[in-house]
MDAnalysis code that builds the backbone (N, CA, C; Angstrom):
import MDAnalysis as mda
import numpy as np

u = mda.Universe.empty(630, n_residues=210, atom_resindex=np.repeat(np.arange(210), 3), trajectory=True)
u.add_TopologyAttr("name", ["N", "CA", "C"] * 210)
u.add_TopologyAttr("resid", np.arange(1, 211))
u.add_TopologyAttr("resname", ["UNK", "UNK", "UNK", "UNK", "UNK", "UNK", "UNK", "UNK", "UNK", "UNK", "UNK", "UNK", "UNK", "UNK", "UNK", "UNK", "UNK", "UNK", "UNK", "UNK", "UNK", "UNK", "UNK", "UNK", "UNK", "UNK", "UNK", "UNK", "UNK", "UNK", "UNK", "UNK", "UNK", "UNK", "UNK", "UNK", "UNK", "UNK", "UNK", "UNK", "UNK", "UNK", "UNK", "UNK", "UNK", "UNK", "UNK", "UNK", "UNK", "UNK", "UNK", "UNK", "UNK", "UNK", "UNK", "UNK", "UNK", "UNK", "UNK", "UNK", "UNK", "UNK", "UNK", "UNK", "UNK", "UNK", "UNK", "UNK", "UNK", "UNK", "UNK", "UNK", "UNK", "UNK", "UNK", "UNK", "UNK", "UNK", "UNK", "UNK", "UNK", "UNK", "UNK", "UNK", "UNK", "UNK", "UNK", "UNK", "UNK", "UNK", "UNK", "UNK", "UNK", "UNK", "UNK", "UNK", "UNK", "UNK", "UNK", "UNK", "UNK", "UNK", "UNK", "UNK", "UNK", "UNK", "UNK", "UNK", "UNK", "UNK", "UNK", "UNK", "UNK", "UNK", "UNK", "UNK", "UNK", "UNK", "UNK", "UNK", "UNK", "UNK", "UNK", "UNK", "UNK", "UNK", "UNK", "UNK", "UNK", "UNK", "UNK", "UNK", "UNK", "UNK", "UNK", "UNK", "UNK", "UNK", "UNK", "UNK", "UNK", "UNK", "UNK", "UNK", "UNK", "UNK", "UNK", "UNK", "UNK", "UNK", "UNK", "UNK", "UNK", "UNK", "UNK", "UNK", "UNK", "UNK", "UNK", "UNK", "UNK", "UNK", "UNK", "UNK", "UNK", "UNK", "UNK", "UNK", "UNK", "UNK", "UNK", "UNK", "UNK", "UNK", "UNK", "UNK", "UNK", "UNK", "UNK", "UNK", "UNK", "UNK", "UNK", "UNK", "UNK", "UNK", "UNK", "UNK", "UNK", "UNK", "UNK", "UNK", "UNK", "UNK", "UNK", "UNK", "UNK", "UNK", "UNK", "UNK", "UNK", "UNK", "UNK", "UNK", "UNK", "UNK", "UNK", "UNK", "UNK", "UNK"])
u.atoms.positions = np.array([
    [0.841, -1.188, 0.000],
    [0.000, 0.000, 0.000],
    [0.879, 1.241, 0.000],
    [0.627, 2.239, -1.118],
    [1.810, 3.052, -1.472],
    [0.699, 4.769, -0.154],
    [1.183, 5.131, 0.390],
    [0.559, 6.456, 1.076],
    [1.345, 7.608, 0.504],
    [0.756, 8.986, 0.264],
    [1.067, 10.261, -0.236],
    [0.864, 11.184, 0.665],
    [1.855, 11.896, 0.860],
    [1.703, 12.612, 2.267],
    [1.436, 13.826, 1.259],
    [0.360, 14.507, 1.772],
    [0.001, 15.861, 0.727],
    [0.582, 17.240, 1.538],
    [1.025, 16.840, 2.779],
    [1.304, 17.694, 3.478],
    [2.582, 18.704, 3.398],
    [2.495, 19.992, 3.625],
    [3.971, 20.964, 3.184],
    [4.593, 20.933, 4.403],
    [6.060, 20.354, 4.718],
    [6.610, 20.718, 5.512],
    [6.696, 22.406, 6.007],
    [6.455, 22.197, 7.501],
    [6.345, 23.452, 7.938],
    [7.662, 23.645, 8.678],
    [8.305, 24.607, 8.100],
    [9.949, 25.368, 8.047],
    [9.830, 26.632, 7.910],
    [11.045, 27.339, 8.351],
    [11.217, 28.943, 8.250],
    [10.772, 29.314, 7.001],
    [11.485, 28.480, 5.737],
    [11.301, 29.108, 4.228],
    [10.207, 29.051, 4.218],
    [9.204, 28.050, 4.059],
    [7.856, 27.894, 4.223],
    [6.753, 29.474, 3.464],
    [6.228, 29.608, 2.572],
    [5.428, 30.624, 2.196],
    [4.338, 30.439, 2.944],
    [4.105, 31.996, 3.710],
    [2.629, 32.321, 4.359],
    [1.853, 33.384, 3.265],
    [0.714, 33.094, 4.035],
    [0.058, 34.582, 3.590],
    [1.104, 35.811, 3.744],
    [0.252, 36.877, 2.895],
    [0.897, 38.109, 2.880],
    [0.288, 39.029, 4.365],
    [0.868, 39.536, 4.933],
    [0.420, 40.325, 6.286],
    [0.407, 39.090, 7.193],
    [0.227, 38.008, 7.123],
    [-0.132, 37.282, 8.224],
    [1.471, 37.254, 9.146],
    [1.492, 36.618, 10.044],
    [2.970, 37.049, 10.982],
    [3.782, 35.945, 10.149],
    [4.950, 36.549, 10.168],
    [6.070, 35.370, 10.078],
    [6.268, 34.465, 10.723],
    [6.575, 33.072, 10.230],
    [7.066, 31.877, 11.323],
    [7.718, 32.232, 11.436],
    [8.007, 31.772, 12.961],
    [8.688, 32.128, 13.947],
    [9.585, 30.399, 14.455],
    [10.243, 30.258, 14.144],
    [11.168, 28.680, 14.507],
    [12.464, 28.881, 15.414],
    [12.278, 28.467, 16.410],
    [13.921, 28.733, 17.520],
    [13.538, 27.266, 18.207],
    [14.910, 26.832, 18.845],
    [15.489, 26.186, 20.203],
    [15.827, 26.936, 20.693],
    [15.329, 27.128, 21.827],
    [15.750, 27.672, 22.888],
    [16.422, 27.059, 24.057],
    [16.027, 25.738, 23.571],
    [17.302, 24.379, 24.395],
    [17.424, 23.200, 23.353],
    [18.705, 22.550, 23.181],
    [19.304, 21.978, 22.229],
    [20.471, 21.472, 23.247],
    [20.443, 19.662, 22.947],
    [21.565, 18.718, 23.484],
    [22.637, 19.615, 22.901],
    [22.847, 19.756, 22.096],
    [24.084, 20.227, 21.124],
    [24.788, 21.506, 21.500],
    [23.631, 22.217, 23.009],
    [24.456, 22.964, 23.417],
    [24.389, 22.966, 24.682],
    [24.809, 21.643, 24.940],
    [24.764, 21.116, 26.463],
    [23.480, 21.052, 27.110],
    [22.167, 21.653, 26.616],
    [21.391, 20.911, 27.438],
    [20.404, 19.591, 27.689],
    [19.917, 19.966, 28.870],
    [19.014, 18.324, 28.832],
    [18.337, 17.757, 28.109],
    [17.843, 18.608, 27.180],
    [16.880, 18.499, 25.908],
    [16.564, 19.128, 24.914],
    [16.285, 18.694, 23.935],
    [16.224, 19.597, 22.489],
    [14.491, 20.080, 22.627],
    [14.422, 20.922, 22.905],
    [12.944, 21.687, 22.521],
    [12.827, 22.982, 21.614],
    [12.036, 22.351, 20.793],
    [11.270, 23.445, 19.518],
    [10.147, 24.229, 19.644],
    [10.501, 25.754, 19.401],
    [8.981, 26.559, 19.725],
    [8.824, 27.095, 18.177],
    [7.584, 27.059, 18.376],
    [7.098, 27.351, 16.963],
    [5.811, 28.854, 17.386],
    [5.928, 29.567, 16.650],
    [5.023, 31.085, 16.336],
    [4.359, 31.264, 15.010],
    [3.408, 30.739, 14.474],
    [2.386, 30.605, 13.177],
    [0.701, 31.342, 13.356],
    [0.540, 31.742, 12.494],
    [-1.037, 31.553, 11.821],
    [-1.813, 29.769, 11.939],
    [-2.771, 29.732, 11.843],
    [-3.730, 28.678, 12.135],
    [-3.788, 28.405, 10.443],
    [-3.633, 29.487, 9.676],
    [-3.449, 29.138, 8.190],
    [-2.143, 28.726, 7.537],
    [-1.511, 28.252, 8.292],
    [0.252, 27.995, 7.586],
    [-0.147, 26.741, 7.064],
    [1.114, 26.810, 5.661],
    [0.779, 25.488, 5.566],
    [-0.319, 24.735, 4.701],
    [-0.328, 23.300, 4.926],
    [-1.574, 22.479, 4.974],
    [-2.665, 22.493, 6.295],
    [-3.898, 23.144, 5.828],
    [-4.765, 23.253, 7.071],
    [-5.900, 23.291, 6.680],
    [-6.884, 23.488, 7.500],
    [-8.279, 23.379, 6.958],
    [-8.808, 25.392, 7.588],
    [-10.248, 25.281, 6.760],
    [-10.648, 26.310, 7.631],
    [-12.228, 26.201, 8.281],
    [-12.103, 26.680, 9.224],
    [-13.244, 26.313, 10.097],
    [-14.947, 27.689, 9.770],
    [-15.878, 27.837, 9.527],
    [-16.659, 28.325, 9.718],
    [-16.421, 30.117, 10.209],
    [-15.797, 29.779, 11.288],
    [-15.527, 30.843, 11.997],
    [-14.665, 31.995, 11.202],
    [-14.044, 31.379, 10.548],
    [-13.129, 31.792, 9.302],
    [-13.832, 33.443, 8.864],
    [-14.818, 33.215, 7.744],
    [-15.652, 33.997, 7.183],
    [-16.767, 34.340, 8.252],
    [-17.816, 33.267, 8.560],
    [-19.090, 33.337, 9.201],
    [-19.275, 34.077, 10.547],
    [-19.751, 35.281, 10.199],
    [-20.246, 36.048, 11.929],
    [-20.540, 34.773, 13.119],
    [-19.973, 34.216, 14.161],
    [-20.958, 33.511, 14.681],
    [-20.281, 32.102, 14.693],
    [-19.274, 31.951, 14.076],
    [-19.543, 30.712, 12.701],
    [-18.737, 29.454, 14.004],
    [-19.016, 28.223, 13.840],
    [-18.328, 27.214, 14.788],
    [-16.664, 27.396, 14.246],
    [-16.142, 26.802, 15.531],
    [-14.590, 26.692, 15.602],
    [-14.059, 24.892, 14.758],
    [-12.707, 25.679, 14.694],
    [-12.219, 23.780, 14.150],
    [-12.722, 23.035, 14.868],
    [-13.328, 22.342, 16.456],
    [-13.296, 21.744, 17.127],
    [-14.419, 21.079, 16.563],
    [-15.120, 21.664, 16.230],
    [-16.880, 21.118, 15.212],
    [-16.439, 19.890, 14.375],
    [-15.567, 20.741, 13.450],
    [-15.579, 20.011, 12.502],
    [-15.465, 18.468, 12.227],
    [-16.907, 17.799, 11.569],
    [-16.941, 16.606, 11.591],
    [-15.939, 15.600, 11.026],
    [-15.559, 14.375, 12.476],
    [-14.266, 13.769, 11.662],
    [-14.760, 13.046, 10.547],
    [-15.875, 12.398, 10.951],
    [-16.348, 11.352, 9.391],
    [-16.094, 11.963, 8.128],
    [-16.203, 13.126, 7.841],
    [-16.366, 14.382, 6.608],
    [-14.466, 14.609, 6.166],
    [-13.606, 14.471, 7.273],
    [-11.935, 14.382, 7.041],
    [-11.844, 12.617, 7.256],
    [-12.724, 12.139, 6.889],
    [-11.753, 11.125, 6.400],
    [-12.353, 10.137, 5.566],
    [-11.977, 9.409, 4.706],
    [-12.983, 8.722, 4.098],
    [-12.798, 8.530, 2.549],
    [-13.463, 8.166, 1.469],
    [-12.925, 8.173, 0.366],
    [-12.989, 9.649, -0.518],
    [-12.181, 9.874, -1.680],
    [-11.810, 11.029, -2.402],
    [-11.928, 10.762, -3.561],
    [-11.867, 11.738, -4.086],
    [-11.705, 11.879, -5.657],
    [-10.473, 12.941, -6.263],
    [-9.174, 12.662, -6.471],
    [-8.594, 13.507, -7.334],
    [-8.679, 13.834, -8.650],
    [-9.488, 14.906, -8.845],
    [-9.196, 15.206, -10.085],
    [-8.265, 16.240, -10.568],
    [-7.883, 16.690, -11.803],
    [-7.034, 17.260, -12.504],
    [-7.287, 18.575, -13.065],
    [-7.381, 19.787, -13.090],
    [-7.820, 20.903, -13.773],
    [-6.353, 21.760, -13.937],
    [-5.525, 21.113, -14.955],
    [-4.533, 21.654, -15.220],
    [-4.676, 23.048, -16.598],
    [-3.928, 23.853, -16.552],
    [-3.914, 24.645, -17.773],
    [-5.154, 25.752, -17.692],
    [-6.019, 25.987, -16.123],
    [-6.424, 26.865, -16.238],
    [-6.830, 27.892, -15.276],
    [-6.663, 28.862, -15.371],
    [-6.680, 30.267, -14.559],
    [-7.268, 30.364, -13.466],
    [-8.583, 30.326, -13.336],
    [-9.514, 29.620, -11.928],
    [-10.257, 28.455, -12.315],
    [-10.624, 28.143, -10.671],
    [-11.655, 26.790, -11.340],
    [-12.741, 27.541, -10.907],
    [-13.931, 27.344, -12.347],
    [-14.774, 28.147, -12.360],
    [-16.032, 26.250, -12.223],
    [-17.547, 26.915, -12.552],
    [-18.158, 25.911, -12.684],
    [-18.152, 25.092, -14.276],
    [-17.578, 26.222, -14.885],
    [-18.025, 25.309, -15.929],
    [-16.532, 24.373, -16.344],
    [-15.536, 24.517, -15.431],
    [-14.299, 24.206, -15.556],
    [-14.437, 22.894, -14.751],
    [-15.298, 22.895, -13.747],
    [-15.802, 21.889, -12.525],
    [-16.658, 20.731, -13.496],
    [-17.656, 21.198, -14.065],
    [-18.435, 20.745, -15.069],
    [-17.955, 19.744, -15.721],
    [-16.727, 20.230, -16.688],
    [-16.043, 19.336, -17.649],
    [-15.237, 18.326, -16.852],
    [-15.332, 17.925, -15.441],
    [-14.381, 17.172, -14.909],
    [-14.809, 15.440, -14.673],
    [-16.076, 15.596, -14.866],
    [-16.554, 14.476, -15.104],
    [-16.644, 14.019, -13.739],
    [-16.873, 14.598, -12.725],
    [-16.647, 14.454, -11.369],
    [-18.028, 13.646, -10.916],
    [-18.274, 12.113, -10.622],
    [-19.406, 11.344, -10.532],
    [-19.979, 11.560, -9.611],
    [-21.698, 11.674, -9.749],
    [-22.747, 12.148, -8.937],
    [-22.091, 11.166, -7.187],
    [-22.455, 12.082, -6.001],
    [-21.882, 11.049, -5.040],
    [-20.712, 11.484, -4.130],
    [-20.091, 11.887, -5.280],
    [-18.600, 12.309, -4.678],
    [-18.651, 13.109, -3.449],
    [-18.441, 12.588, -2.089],
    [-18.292, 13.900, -1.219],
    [-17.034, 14.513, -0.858],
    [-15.365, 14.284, -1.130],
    [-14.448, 14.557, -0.989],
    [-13.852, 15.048, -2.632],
    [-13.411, 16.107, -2.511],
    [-12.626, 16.624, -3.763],
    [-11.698, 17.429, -3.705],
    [-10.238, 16.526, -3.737],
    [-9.066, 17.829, -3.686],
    [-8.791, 17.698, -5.736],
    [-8.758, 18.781, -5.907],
    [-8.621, 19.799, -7.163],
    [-7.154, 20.037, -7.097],
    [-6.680, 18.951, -8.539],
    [-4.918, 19.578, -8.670],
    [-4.693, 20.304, -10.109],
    [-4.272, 21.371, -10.012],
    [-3.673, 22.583, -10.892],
    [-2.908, 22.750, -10.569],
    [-2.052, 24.060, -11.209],
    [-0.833, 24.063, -12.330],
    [0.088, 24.739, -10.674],
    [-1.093, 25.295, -9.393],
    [-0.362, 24.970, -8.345],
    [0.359, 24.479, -8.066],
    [0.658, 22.497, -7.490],
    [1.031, 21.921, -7.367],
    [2.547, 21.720, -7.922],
    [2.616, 22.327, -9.436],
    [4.312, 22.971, -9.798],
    [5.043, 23.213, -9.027],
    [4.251, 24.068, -8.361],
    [4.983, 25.515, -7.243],
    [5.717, 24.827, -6.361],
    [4.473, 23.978, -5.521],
    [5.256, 23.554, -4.527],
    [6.711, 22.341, -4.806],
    [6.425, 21.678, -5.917],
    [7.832, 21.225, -6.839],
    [8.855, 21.447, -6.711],
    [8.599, 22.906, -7.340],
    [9.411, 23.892, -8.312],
    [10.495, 24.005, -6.592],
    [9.580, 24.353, -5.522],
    [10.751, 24.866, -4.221],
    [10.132, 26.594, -4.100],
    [9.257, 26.792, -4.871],
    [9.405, 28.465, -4.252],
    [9.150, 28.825, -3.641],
    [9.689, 29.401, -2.630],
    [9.420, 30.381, -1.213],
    [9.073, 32.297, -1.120],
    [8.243, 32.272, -2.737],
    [7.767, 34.005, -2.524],
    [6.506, 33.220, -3.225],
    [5.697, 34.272, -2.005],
    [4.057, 34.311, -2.394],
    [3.683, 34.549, -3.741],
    [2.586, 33.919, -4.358],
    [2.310, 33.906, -5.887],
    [1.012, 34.382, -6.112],
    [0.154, 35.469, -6.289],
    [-0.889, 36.267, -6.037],
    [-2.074, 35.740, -7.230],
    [-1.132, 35.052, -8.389],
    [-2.146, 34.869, -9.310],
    [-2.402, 33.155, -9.113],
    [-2.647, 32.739, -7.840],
    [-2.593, 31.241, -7.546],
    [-3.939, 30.863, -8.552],
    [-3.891, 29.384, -8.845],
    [-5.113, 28.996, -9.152],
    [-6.051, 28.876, -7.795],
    [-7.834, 29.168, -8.235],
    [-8.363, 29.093, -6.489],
    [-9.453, 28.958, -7.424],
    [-10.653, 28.717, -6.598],
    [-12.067, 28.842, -6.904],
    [-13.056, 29.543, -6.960],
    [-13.627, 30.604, -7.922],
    [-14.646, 31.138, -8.017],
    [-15.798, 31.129, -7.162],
    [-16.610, 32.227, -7.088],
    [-17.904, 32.183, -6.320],
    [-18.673, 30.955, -6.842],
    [-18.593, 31.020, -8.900],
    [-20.013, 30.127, -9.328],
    [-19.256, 28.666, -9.174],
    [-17.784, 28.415, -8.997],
    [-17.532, 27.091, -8.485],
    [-17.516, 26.840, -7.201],
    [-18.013, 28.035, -6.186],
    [-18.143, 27.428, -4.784],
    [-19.656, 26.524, -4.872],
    [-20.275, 27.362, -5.664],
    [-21.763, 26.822, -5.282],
    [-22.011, 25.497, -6.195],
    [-21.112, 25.611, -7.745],
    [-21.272, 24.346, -8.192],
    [-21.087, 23.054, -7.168],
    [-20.413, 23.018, -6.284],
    [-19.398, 22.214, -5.003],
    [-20.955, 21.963, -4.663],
    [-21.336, 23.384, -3.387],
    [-22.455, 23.093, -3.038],
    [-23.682, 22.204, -3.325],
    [-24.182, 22.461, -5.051],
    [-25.049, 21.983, -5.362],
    [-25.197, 20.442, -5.567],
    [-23.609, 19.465, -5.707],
    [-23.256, 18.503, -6.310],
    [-22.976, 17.724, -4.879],
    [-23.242, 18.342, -3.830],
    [-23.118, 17.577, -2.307],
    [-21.980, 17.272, -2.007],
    [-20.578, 17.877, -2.384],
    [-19.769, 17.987, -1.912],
    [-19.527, 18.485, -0.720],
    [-18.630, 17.707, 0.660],
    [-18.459, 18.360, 1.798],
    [-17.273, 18.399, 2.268],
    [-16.276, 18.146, 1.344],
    [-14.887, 18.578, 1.685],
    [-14.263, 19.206, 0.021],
    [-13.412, 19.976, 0.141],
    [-12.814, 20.608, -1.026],
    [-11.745, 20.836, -0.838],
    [-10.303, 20.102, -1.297],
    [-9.160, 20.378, -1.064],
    [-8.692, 21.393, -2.359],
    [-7.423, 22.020, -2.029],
    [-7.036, 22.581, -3.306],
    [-5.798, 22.863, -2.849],
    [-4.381, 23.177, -4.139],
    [-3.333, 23.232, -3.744],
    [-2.546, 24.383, -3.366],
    [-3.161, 25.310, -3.157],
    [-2.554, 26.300, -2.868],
    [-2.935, 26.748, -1.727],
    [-2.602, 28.287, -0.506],
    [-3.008, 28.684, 0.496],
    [-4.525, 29.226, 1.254],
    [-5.039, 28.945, -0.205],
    [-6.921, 29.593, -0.039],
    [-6.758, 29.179, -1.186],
    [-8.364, 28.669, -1.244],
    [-9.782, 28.016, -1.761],
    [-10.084, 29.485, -2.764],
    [-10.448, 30.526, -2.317],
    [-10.661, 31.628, -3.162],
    [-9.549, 32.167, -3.886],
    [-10.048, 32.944, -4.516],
    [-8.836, 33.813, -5.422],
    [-8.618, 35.096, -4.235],
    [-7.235, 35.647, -5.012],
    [-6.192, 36.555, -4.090],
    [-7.253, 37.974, -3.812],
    [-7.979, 38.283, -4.603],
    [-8.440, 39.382, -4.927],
    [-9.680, 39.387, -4.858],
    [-10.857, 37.742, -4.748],
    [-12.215, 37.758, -3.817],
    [-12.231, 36.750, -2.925],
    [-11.151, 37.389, -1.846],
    [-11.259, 35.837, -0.766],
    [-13.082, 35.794, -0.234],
    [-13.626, 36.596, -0.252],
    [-14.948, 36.722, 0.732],
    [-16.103, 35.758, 0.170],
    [-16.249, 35.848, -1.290],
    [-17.809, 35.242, -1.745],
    [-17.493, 33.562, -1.266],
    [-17.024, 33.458, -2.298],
    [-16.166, 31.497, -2.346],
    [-16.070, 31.127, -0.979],
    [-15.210, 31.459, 0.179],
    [-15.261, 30.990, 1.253],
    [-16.689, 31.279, 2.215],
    [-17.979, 32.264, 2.294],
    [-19.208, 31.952, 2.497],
    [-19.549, 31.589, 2.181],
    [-19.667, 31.251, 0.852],
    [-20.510, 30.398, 0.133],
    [-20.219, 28.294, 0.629],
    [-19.042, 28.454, 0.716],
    [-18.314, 26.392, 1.347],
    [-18.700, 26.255, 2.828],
    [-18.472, 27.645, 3.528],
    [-18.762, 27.794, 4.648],
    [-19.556, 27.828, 5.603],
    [-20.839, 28.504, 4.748],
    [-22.089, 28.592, 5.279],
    [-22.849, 27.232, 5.520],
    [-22.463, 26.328, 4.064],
    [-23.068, 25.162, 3.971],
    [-22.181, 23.939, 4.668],
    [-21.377, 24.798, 5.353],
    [-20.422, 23.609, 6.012],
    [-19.484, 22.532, 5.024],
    [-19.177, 23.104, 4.513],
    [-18.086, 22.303, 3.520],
    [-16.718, 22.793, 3.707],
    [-16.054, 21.452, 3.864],
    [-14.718, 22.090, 4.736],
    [-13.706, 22.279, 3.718],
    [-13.080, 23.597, 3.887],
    [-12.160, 23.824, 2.615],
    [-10.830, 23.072, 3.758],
    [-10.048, 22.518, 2.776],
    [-8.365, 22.063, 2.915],
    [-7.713, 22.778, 2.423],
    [-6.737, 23.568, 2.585],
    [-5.656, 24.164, 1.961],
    [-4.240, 24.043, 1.976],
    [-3.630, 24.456, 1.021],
    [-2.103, 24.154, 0.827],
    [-2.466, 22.430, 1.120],
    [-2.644, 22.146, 0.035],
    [-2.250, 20.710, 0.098],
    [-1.202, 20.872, -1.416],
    [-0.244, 19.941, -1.090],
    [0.876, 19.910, -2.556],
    [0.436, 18.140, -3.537],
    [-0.218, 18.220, -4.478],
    [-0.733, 17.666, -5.138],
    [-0.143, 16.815, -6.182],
    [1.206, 17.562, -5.790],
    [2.400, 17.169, -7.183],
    [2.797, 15.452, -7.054],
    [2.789, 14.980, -8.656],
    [2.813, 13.650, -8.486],
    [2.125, 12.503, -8.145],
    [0.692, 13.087, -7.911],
    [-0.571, 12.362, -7.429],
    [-1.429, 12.307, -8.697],
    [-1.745, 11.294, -9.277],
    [-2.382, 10.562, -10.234],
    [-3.903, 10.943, -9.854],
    [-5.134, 11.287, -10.721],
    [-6.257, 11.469, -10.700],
    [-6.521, 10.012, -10.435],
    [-8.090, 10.135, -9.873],
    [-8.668, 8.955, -9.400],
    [-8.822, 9.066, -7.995],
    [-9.059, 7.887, -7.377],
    [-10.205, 7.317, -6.256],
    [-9.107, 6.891, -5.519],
    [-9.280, 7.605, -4.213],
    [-8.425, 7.296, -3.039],
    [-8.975, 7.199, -1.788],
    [-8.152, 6.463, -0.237],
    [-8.971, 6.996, 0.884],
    [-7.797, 7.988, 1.589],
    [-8.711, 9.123, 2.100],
    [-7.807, 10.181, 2.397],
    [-8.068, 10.620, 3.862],
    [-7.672, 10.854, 4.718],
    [-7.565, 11.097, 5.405],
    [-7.035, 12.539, 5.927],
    [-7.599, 13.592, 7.017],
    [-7.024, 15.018, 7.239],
    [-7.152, 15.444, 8.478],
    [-6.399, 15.598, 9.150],
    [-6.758, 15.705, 10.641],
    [-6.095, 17.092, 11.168],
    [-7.035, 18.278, 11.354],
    [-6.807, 19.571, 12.348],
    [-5.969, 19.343, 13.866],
    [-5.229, 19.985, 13.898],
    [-4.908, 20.204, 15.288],
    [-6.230, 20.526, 16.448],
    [-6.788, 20.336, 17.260],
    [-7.820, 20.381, 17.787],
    [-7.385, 21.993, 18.521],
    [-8.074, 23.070, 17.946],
    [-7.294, 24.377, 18.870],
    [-9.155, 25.226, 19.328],
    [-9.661, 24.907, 20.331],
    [-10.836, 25.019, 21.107],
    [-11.146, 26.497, 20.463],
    [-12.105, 26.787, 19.319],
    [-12.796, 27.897, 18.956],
    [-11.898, 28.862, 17.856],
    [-10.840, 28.247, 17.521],
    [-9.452, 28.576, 16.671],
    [-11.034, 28.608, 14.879],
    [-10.584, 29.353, 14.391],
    [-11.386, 29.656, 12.987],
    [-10.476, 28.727, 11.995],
    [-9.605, 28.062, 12.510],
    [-8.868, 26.835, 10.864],
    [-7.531, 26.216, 12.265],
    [-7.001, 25.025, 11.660],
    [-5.653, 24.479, 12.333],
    [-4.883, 24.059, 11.026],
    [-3.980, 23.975, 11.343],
    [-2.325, 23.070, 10.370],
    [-3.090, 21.535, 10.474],
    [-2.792, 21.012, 9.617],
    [-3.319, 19.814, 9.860],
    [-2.131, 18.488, 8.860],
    [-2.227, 17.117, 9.345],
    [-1.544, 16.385, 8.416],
    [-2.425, 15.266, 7.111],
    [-1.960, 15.452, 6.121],
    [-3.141, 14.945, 4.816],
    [-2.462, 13.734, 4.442],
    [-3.223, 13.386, 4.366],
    [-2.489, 11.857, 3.344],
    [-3.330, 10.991, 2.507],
    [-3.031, 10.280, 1.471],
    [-4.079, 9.650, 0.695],
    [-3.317, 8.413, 0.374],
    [-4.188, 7.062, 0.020],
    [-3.695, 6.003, 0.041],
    [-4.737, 5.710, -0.931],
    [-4.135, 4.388, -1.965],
    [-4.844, 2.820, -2.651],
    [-5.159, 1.951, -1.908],
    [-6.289, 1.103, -1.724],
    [-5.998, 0.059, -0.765],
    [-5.508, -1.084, -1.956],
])
């Protein structure tokens, strides 16, 4: 059984959002400099990374990661492929042939390069999802939506797309790295850091064949 860790190592180089704080990575004790133990502190956003986002995110009101249903992160998937184009819109969703049923869908585009490629400066014209492909999602009973870059929306309308997944409780995944993962039917698995009323956590992804 071959497993795919979709997950981005989280390191200094590591690309965040723009404005959000810088990681922050120190030892402040390390065998290596005589002491008793090596301990790592870490200083992040709840969005670094591979993570999900919680309700609270967008929604006045809205529930915390802690809600979020595990049955819904884990279970079977569908990768499909939408390479070669600008956003994923609905009618881009449309042509994917994506079978009635499907409730898991991580979406790989020309993203997934990136994280390849090694680059560590933010990329503004990411591929992301449209308002009329949030609701296509919606309408087709989708309740998870992965995608490979840092947000589900585009750089320039984070607001419609994420109320629209949100409201209806559909859990967006983000920064997942997609590269090298074959379209088709997997079981996937995604698990949040449990952070009590936190609006998204870092989380670890993985997908397997049985």
């Amino acid at each position: 059984m071959k497993i795919y860790d979709l997950t981005l190592p989280i390191s200094p180089s590591l690309i965040v959002w723009p404005d959000d704080p810088p990681l922050q990575f120190s030892q402040p004790y390390h065998l290596d400099r005589g002491d008793i133990c090596t301990v790592t502190r870490l200083s992040l956003s709840v969005h670094t990374g591979t993570h999900v986002d919680a309700p609270a995110h967008f929604i006045a009101g809205g529930a915390g990661v802690e809600t979020l249903d595990l049955h819904t992160l884990m279970g079977p998937a569908l990768v499909v492929e939408a390479l070669g184009v600008s956003q994923v819109t609905a009618v881009v969703l449309d042509n994917l042939a994506i079978p009635p049923g499907t409730k898991r869908l991580l979406i790989k585009t020309n993203n997934s390069a990136r994280w390849a490629a090694g680059e560590t400066k933010f990329y503004e014209e990411y591929v992301a999802i449209t308002a009329d492909g949030a609701q296509w999602l919606v309408d087709q009973g989708i309740k998870l939506v992965g995608v490979d870059y840092l947000s589900v929306a585009p750089f320039t309308a984070l607001t419609a797309c994420h109320q629209i997944l949100l409201q209806q409780e559909i859990i967006p995944v983000e920064g997942l790295n997609l590269h090298g993962i074959p379209p088709g039917p997997y079981h996937f698995i995604c698990l949040p850091l449990l952070i009590q009323g936190s609006d998204g956590a870092p989380c670890r992804a993985i997908l397997w064949q049985a």
